[in-house]
mmCIF file as gemmi writes it, N, C-alpha and C atoms, coordinates in Angstrom:
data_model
loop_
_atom_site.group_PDB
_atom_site.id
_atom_site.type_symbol
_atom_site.label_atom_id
_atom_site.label_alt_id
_atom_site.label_comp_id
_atom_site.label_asym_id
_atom_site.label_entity_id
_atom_site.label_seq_id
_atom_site.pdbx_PDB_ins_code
_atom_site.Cartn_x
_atom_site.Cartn_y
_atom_site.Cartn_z
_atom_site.occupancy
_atom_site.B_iso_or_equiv
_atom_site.pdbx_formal_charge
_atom_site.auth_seq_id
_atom_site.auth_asym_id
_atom_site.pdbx_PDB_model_num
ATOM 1 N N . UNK Axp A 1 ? 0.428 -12.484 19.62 1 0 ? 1 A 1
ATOM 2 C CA . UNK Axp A 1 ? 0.397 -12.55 18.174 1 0 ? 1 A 1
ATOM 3 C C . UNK Axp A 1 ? 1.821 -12.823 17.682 1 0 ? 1 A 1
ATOM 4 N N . UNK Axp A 2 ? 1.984 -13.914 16.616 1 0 ? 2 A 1
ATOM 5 C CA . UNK Axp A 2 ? 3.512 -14.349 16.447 1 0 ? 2 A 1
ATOM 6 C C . UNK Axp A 2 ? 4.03 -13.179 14.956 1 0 ? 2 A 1
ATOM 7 N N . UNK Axp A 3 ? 5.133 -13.375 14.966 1 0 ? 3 A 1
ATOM 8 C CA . UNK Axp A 3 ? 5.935 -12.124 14.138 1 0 ? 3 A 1
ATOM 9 C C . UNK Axp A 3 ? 4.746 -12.053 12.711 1 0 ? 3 A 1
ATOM 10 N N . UNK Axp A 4 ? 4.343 -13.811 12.032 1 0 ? 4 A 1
ATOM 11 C CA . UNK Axp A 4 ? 4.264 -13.568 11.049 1 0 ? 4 A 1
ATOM 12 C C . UNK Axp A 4 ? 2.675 -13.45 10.54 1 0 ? 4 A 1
ATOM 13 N N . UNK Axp A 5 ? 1.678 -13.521 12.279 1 0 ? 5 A 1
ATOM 14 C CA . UNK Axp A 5 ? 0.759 -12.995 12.078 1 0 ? 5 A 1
ATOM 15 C C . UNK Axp A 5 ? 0.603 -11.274 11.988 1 0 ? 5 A 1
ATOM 16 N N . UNK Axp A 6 ? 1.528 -10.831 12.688 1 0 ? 6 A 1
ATOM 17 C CA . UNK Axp A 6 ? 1.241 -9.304 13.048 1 0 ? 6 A 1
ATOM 18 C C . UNK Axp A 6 ? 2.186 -8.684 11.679 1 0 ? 6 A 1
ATOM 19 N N . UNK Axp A 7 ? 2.978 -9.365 10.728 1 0 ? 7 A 1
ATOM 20 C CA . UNK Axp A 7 ? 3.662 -9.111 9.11 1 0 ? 7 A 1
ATOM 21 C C . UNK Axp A 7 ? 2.004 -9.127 8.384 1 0 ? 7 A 1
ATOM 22 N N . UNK Axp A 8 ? 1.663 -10.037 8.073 1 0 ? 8 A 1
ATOM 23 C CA . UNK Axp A 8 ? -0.089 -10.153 7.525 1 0 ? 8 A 1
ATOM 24 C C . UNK Axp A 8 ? -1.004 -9.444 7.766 1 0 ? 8 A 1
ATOM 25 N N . UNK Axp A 9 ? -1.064 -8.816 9.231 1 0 ? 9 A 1
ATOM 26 C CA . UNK Axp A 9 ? -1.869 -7.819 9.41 1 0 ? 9 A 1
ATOM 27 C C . UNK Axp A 9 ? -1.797 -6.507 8.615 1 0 ? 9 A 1
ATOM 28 N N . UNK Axp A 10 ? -0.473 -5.759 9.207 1 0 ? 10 A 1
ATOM 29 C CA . UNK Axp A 10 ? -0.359 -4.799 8.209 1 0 ? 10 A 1
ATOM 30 C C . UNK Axp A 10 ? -0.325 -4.751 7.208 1 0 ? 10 A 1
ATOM 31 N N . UNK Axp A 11 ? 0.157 -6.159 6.184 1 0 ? 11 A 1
ATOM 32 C CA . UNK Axp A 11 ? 0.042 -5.899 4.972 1 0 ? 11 A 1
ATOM 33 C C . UNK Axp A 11 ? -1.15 -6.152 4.455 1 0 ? 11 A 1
ATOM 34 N N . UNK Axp A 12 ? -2.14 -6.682 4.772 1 0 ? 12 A 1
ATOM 35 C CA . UNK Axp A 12 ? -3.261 -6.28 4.638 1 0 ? 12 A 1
ATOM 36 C C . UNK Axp A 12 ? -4.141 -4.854 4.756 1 0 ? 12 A 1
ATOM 37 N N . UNK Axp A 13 ? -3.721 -4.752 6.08 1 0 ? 13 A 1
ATOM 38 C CA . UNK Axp A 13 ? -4.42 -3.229 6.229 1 0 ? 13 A 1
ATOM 39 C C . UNK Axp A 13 ? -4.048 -1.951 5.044 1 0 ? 13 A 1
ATOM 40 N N . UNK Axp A 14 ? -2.484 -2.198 4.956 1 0 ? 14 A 1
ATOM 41 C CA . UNK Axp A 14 ? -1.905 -1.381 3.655 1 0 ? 14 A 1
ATOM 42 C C . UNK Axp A 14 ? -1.771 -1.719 2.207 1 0 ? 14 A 1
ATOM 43 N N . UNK Axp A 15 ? -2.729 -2.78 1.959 1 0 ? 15 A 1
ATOM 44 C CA . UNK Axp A 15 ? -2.56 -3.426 0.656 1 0 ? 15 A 1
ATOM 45 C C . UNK Axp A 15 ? -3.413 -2.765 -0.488 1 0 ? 15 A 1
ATOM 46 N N . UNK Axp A 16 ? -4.917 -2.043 0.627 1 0 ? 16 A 1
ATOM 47 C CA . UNK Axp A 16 ? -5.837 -1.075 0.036 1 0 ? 16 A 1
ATOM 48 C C . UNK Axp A 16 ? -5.17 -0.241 -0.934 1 0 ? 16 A 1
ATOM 49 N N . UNK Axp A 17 ? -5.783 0.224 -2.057 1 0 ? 17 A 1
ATOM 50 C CA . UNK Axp A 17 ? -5.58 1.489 -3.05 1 0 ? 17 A 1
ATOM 51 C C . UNK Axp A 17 ? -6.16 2.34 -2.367 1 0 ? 17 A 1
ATOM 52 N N . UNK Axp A 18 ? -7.266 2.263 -0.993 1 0 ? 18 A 1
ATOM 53 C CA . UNK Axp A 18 ? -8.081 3.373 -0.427 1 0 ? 18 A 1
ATOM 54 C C . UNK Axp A 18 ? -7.067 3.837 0.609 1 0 ? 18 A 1
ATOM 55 N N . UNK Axp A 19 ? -7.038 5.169 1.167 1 0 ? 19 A 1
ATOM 56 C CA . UNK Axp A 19 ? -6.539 5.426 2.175 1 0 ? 19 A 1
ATOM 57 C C . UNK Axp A 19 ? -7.219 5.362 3.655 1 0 ? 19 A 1
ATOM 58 N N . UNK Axp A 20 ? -6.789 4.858 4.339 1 0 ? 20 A 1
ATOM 59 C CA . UNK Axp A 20 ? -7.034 4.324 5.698 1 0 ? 20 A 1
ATOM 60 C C . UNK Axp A 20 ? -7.38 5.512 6.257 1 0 ? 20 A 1
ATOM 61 N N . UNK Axp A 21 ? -6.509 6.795 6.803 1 0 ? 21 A 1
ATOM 62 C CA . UNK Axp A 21 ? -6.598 7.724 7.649 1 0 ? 21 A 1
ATOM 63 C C . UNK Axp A 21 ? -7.628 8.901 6.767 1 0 ? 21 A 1
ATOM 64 N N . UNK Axp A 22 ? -8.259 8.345 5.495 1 0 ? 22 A 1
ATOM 65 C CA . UNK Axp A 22 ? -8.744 9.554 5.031 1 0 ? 22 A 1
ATOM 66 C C . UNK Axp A 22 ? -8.071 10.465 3.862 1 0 ? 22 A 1
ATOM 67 N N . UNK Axp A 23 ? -8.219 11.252 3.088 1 0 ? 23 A 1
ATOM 68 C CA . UNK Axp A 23 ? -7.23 12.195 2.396 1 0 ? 23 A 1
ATOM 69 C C . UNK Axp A 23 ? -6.827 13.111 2.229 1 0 ? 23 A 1
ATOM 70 N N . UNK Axp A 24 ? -7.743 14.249 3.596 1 0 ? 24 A 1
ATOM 71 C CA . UNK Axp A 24 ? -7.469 15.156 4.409 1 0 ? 24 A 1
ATOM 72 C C . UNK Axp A 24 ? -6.401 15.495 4.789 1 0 ? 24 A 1
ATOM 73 N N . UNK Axp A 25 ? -5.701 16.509 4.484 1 0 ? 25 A 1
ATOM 74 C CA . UNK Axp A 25 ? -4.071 16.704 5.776 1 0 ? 25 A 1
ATOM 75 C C . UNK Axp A 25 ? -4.621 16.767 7.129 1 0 ? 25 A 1
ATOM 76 N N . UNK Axp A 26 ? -3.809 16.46 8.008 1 0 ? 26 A 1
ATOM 77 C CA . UNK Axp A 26 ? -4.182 16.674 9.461 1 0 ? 26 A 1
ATOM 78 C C . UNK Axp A 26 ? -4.01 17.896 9.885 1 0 ? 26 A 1
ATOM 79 N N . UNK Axp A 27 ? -4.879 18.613 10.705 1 0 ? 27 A 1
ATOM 80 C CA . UNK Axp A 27 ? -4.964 19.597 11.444 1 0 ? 27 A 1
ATOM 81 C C . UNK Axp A 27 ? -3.506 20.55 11.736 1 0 ? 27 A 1
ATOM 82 N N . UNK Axp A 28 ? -2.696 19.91 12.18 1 0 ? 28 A 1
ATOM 83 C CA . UNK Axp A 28 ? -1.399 20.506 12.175 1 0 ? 28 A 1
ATOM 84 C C . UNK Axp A 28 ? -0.491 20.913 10.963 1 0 ? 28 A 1
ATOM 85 N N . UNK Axp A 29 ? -0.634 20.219 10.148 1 0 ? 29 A 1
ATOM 86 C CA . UNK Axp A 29 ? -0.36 19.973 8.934 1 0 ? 29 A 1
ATOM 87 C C . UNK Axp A 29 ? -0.744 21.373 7.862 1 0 ? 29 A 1
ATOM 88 N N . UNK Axp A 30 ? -1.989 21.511 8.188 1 0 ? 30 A 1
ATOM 89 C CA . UNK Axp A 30 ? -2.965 22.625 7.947 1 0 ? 30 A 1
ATOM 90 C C . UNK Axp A 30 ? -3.224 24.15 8.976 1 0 ? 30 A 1
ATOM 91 N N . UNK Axp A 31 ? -2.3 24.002 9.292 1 0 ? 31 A 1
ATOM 92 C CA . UNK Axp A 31 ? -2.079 25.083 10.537 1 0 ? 31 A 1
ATOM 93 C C . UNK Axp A 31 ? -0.876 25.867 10.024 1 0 ? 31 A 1
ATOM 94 N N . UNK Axp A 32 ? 0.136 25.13 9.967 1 0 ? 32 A 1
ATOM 95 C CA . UNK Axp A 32 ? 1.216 25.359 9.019 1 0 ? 32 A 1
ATOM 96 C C . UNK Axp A 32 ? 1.673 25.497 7.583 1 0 ? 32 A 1
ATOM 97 N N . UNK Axp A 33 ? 0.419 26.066 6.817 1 0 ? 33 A 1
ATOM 98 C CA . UNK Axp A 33 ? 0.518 25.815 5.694 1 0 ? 33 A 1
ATOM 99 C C . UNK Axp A 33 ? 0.837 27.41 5.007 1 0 ? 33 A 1
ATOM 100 N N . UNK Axp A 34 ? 0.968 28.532 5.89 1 0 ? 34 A 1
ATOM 101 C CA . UNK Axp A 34 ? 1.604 29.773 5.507 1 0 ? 34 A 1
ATOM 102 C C . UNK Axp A 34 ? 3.031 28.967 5.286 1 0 ? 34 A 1
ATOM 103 N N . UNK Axp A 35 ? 3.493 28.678 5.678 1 0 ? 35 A 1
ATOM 104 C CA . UNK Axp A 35 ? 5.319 28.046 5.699 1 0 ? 35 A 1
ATOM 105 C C . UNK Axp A 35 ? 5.709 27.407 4.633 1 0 ? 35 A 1
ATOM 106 N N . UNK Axp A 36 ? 4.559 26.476 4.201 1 0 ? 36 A 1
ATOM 107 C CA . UNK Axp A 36 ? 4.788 25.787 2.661 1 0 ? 36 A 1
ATOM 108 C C . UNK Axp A 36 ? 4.775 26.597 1.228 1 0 ? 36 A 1
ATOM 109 N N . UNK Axp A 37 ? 5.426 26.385 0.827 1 0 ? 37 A 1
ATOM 110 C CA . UNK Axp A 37 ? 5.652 26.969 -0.742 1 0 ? 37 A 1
ATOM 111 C C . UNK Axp A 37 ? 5.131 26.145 -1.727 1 0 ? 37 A 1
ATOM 112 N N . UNK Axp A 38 ? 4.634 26.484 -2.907 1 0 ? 38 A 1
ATOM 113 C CA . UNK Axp A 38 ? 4.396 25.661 -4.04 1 0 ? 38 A 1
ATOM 114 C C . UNK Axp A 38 ? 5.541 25.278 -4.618 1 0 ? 38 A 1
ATOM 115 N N . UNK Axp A 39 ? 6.201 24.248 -5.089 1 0 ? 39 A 1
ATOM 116 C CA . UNK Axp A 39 ? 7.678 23.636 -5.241 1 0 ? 39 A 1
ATOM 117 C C . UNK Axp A 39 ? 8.737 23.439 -4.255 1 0 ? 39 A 1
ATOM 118 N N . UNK Axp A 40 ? 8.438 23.211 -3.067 1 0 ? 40 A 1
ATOM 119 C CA . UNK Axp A 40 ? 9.198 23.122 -2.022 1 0 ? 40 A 1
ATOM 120 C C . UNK Axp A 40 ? 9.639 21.551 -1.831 1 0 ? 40 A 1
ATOM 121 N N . UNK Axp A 41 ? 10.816 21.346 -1.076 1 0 ? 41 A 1
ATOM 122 C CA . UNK Axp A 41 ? 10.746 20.218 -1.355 1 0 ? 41 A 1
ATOM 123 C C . UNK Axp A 41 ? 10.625 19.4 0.738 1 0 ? 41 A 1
ATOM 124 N N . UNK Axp A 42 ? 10.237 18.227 1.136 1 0 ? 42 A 1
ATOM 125 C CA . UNK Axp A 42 ? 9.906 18.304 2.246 1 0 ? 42 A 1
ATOM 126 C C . UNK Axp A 42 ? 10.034 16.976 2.633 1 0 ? 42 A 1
ATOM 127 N N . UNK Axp A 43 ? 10.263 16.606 3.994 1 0 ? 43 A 1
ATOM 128 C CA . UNK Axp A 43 ? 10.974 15.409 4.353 1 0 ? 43 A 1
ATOM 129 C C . UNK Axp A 43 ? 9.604 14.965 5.214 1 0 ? 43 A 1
ATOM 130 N N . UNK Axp A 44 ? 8.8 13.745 4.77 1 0 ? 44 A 1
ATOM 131 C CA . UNK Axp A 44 ? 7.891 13.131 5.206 1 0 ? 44 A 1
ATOM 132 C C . UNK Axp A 44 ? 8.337 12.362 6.12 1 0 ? 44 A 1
ATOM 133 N N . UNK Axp A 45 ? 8.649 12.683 7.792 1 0 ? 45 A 1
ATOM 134 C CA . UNK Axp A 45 ? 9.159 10.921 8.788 1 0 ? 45 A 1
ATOM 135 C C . UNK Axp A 45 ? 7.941 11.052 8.983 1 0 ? 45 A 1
ATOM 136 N N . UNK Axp A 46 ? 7.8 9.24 9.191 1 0 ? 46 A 1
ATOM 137 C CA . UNK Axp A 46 ? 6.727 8.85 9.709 1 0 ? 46 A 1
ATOM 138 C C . UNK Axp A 46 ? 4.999 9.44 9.215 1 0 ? 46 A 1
ATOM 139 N N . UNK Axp A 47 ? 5.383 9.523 8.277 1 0 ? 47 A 1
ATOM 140 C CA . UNK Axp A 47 ? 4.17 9.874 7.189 1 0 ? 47 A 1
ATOM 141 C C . UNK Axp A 47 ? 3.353 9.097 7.16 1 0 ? 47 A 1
ATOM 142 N N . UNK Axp A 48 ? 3.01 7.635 7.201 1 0 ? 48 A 1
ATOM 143 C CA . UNK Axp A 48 ? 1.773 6.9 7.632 1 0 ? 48 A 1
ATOM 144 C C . UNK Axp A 48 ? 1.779 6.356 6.151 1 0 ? 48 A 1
ATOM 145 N N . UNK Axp A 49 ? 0.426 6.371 5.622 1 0 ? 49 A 1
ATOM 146 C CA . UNK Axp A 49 ? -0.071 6.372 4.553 1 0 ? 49 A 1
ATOM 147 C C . UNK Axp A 49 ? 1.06 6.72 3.143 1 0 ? 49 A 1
ATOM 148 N N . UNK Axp A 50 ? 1.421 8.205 3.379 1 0 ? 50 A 1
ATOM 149 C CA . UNK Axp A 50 ? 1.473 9.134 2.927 1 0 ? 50 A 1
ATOM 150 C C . UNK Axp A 50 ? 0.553 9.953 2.564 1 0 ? 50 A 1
ATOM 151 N N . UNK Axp A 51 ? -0.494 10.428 3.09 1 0 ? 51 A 1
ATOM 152 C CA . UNK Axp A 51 ? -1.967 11.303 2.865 1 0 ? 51 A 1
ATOM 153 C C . UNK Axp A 51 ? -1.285 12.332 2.475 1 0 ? 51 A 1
ATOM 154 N N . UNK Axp A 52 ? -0.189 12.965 3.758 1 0 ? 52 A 1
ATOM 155 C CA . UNK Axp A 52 ? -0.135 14.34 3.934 1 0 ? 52 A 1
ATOM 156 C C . UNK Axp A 52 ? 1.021 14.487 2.998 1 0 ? 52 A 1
ATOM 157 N N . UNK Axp A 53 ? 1.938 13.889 2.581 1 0 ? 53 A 1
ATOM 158 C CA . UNK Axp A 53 ? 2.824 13.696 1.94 1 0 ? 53 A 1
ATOM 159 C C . UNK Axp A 53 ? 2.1 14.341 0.138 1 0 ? 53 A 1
ATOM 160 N N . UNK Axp A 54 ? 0.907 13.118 0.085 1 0 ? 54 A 1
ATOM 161 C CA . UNK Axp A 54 ? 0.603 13.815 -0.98 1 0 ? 54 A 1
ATOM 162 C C . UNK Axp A 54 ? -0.238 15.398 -1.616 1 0 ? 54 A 1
């Protein structure tokens, strides 16, 4: 696949207003959620979407 087919792909796949992975936090995410505070502030790497972010 050449650079500027596999550029088109994703921006397609991410061009949706729908979320891809769902809008669920992930399992881990939700495991850890004694630790989170309401107003906290939190460093999303590699957040995807941003699902869990939001």
């Amino acid at each position: 696949m050449s650079d500027s087919e596999e550029r088109e792909r994703w921006n397609t796949r991410f061009t949706s207003e729908d979320c891809i992975s769902g809008t669920a936090p992930n399992a881990f995410l939700v495991s850890q959620r004694r630790l989170l505070k309401l107003g906290q502030r939190a460093l999303a790497i590699a957040d995807g979407e941003g699902c869990n972010g939001v």
